[in-house]
OpenMM code with the backbone's topology and positions (N, CA, C; nanometers):
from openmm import Vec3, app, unit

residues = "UNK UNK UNK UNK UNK UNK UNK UNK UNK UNK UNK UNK UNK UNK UNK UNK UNK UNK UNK UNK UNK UNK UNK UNK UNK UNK UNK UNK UNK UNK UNK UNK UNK UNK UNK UNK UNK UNK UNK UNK UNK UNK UNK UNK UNK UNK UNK UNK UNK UNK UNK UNK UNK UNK UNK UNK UNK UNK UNK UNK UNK UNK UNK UNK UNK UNK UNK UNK UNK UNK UNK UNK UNK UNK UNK UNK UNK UNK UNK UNK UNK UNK UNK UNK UNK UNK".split()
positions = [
    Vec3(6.3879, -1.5124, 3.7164),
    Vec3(6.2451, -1.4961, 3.7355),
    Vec3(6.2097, -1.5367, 3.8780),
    Vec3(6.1047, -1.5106, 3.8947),
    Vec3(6.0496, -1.5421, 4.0784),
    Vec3(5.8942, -1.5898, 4.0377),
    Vec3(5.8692, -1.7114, 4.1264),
    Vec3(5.7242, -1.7325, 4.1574),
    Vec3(5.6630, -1.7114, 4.2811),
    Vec3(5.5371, -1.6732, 4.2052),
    Vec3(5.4395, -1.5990, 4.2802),
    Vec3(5.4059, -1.7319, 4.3790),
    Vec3(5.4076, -1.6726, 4.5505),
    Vec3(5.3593, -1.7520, 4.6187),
    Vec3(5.1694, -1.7431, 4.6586),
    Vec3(5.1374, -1.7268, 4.5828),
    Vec3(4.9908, -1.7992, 4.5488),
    Vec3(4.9690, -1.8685, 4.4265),
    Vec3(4.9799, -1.8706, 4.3614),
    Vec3(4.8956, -1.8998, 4.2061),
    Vec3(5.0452, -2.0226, 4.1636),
    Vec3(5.1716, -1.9914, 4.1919),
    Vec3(5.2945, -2.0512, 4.1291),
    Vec3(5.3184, -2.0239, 3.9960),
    Vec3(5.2621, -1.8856, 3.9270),
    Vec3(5.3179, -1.8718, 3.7998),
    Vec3(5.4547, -1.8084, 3.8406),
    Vec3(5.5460, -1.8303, 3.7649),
    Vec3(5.6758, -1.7795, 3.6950),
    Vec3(5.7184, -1.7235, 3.6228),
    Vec3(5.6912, -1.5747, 3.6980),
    Vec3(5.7152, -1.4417, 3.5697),
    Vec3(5.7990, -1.3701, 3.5985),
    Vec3(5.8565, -1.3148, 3.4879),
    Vec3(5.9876, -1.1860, 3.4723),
    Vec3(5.9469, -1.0698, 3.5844),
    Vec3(5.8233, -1.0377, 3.5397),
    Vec3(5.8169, -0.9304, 3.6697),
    Vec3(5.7122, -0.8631, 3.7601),
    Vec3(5.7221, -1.0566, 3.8282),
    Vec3(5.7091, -1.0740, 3.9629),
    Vec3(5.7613, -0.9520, 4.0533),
    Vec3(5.7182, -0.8954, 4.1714),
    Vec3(5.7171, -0.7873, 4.2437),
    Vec3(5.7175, -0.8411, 4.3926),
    Vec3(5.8073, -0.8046, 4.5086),
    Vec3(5.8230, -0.8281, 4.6418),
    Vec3(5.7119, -0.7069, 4.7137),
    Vec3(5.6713, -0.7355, 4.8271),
    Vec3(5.6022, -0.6936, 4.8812),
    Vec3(5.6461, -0.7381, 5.0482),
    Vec3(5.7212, -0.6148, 5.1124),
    Vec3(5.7801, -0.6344, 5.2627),
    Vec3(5.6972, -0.5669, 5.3342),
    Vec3(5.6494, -0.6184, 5.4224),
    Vec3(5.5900, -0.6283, 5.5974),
    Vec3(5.6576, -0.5330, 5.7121),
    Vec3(5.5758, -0.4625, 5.7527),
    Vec3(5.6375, -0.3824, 5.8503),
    Vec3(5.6799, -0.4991, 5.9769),
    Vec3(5.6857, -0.6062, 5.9946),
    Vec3(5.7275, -0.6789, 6.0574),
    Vec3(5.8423, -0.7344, 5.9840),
    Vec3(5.8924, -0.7448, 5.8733),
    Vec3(6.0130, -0.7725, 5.7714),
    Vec3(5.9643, -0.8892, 5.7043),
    Vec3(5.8714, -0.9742, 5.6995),
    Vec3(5.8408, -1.0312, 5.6115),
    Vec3(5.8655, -1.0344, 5.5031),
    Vec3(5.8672, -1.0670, 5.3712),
    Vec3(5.8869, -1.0555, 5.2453),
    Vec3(5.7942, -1.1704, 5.1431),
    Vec3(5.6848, -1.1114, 5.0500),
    Vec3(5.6130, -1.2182, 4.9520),
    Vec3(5.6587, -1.1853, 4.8255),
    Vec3(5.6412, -1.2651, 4.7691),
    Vec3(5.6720, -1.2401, 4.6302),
    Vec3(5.5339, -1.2545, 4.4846),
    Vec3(5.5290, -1.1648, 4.4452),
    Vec3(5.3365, -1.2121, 4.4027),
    Vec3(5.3798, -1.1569, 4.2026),
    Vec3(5.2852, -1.2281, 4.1336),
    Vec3(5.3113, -1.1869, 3.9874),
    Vec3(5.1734, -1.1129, 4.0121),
    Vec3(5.1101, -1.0295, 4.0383),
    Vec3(4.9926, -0.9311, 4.0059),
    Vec3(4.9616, -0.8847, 4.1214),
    Vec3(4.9167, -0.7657, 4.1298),
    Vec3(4.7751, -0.7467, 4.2480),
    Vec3(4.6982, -0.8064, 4.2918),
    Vec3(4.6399, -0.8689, 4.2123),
    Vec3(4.4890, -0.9892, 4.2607),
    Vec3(4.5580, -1.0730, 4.3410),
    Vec3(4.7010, -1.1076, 4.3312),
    Vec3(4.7600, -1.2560, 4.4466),
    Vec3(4.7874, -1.1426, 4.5177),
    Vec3(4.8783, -1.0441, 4.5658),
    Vec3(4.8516, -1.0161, 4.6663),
    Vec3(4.7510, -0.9779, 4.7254),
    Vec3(4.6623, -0.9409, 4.6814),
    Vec3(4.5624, -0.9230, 4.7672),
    Vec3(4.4705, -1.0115, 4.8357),
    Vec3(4.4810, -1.1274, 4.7392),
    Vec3(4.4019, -1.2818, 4.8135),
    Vec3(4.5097, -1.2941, 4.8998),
    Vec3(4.6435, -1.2791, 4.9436),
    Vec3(4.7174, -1.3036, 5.0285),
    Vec3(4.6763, -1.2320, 5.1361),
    Vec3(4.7323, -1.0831, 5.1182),
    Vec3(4.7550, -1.0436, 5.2600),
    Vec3(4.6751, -0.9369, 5.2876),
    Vec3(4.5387, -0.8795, 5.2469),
    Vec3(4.3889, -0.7555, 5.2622),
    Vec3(4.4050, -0.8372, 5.3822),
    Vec3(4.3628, -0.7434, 5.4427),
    Vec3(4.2570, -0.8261, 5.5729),
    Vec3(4.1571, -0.8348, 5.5590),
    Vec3(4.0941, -0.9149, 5.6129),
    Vec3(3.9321, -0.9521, 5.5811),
    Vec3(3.8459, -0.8589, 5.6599),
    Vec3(3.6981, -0.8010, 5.6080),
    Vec3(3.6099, -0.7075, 5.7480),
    Vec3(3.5929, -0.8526, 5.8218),
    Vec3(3.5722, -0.7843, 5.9499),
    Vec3(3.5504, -0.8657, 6.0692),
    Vec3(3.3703, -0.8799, 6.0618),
    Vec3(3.2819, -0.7994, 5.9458),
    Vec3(3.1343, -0.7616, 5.9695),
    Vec3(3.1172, -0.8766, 5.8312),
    Vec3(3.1505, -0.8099, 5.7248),
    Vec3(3.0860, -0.8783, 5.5831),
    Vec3(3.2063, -0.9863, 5.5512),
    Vec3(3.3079, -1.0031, 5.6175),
    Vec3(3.3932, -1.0591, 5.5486),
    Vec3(3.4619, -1.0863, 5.3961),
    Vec3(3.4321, -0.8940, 5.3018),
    Vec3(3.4959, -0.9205, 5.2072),
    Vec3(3.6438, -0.8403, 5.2495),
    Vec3(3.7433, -0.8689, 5.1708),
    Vec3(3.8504, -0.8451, 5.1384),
    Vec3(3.8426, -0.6955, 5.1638),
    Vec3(3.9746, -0.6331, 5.2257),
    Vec3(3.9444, -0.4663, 5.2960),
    Vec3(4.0481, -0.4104, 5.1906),
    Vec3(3.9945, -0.3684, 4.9992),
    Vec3(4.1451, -0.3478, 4.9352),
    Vec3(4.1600, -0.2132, 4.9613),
    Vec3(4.0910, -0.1026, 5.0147),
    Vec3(4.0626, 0.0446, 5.0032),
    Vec3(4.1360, 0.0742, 5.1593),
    Vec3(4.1090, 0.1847, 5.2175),
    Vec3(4.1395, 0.2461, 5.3246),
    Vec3(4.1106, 0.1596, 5.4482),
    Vec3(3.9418, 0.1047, 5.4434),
    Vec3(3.9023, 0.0158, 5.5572),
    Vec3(3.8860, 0.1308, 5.7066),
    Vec3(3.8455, 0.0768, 5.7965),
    Vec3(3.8817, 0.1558, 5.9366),
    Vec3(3.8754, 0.0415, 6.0126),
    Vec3(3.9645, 0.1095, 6.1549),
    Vec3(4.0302, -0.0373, 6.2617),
    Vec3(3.9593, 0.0664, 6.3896),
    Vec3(3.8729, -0.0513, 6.4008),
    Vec3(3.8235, -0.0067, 6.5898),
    Vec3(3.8529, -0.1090, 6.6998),
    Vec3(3.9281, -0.0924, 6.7864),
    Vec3(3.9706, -0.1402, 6.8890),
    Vec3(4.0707, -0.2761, 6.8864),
    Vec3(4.1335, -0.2801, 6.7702),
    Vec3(4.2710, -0.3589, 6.6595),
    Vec3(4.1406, -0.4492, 6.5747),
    Vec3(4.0288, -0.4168, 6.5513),
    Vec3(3.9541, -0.5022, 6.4325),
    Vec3(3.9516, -0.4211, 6.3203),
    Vec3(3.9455, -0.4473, 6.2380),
    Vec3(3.9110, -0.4138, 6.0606),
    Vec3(3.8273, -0.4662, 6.0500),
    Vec3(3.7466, -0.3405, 5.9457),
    Vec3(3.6509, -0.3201, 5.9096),
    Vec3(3.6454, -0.2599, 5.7459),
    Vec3(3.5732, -0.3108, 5.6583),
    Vec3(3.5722, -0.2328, 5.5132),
    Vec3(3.5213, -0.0665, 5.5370),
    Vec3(3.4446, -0.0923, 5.6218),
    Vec3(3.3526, 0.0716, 5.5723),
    Vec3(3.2974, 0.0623, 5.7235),
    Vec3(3.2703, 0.2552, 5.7532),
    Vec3(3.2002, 0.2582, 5.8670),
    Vec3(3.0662, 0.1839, 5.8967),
    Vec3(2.9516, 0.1515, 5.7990),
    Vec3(2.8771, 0.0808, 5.8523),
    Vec3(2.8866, -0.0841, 5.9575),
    Vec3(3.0093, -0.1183, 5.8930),
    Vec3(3.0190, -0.2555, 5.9400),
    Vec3(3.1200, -0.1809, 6.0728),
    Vec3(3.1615, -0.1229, 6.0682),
    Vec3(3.2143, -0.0970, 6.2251),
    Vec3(3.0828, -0.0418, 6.3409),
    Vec3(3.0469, -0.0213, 6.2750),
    Vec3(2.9574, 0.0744, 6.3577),
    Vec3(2.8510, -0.1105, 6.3975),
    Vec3(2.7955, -0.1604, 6.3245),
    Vec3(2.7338, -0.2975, 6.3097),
    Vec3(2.7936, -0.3759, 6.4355),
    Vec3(2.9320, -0.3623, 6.4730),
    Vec3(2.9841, -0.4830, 6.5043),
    Vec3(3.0348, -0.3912, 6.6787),
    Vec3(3.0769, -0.3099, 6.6675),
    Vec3(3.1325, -0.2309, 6.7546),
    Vec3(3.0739, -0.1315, 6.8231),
    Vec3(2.9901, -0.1558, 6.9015),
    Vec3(2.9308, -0.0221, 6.9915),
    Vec3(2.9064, 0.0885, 6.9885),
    Vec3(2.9744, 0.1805, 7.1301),
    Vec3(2.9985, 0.2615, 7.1507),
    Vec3(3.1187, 0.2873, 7.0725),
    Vec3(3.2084, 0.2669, 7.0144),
    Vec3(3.3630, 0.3158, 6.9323),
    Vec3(3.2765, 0.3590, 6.8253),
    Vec3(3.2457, 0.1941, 6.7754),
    Vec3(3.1962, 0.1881, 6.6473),
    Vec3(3.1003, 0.3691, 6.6042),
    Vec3(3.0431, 0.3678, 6.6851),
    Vec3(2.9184, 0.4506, 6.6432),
    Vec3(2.9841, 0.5782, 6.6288),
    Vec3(3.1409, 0.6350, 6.6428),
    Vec3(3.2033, 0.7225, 6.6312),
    Vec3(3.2207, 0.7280, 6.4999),
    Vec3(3.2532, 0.6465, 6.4185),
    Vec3(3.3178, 0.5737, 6.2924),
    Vec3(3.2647, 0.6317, 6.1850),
    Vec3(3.2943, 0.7056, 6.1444),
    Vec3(3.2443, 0.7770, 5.9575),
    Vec3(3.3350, 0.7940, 5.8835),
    Vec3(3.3176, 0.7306, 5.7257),
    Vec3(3.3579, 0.6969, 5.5972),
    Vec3(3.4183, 0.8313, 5.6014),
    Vec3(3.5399, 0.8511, 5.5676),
    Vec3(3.5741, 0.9972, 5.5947),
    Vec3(3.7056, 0.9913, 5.6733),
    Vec3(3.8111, 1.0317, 5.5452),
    Vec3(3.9902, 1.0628, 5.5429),
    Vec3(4.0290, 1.1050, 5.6758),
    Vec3(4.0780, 1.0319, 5.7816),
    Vec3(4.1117, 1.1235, 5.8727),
    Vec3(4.0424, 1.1079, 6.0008),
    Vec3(3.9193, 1.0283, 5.9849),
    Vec3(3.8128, 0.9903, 6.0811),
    Vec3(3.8704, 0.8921, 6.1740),
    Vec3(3.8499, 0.9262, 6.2913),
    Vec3(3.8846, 0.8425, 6.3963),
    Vec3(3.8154, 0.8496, 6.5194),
    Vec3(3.7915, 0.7338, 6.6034),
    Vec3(3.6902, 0.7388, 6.7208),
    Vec3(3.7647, 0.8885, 6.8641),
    Vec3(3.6796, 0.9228, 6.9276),
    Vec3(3.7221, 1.0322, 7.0073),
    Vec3(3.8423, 1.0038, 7.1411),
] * unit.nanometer
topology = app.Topology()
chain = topology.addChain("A")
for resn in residues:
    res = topology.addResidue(resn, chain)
    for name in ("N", "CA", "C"):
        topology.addAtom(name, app.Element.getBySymbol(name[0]), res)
């Protein structure tokens, strides 16, 4: 068995989760990883579990809070697959 490095339960099947930097966590659910490693918006500061958008290396949940926090980029920024500043 493996424990989850948040919570410390000890379950059969616990799940690894590797880092494009090679990292490696080990978590028993979704909810610990995600209190682990979402990034936070840089605007509302909740948890980014969806797509999010990154203007100028910040994260953001949703275009409003980019657009809120970030200028001229920001104001490029719409909720929308594929969207990216010009």
């Amino acid at each position: 068995m493996a424990t989850c490095e948040v919570c410390g339960n000890d379950y059969w099947m616990a799940f690894e989760v590797r880092t494009s930097s090679g990292a490696t966590h080990t978590f028993d659910c979704f909810e610990c990883a995600i209190h682990k490693m979402a990034p936070i918006c840089e605007h509302c500061q909740i948890k980014i579990v969806g797509h999010g958008v990154e203007v100028s290396g910040r994260f953001f949940c949703c275009a409003h809070c980019a657009r809120a926090e970030e200028g001229e980029q920001g104001a490029q920024i719409r909720d929308a697959v594929g969207a990216r500043p010009a």
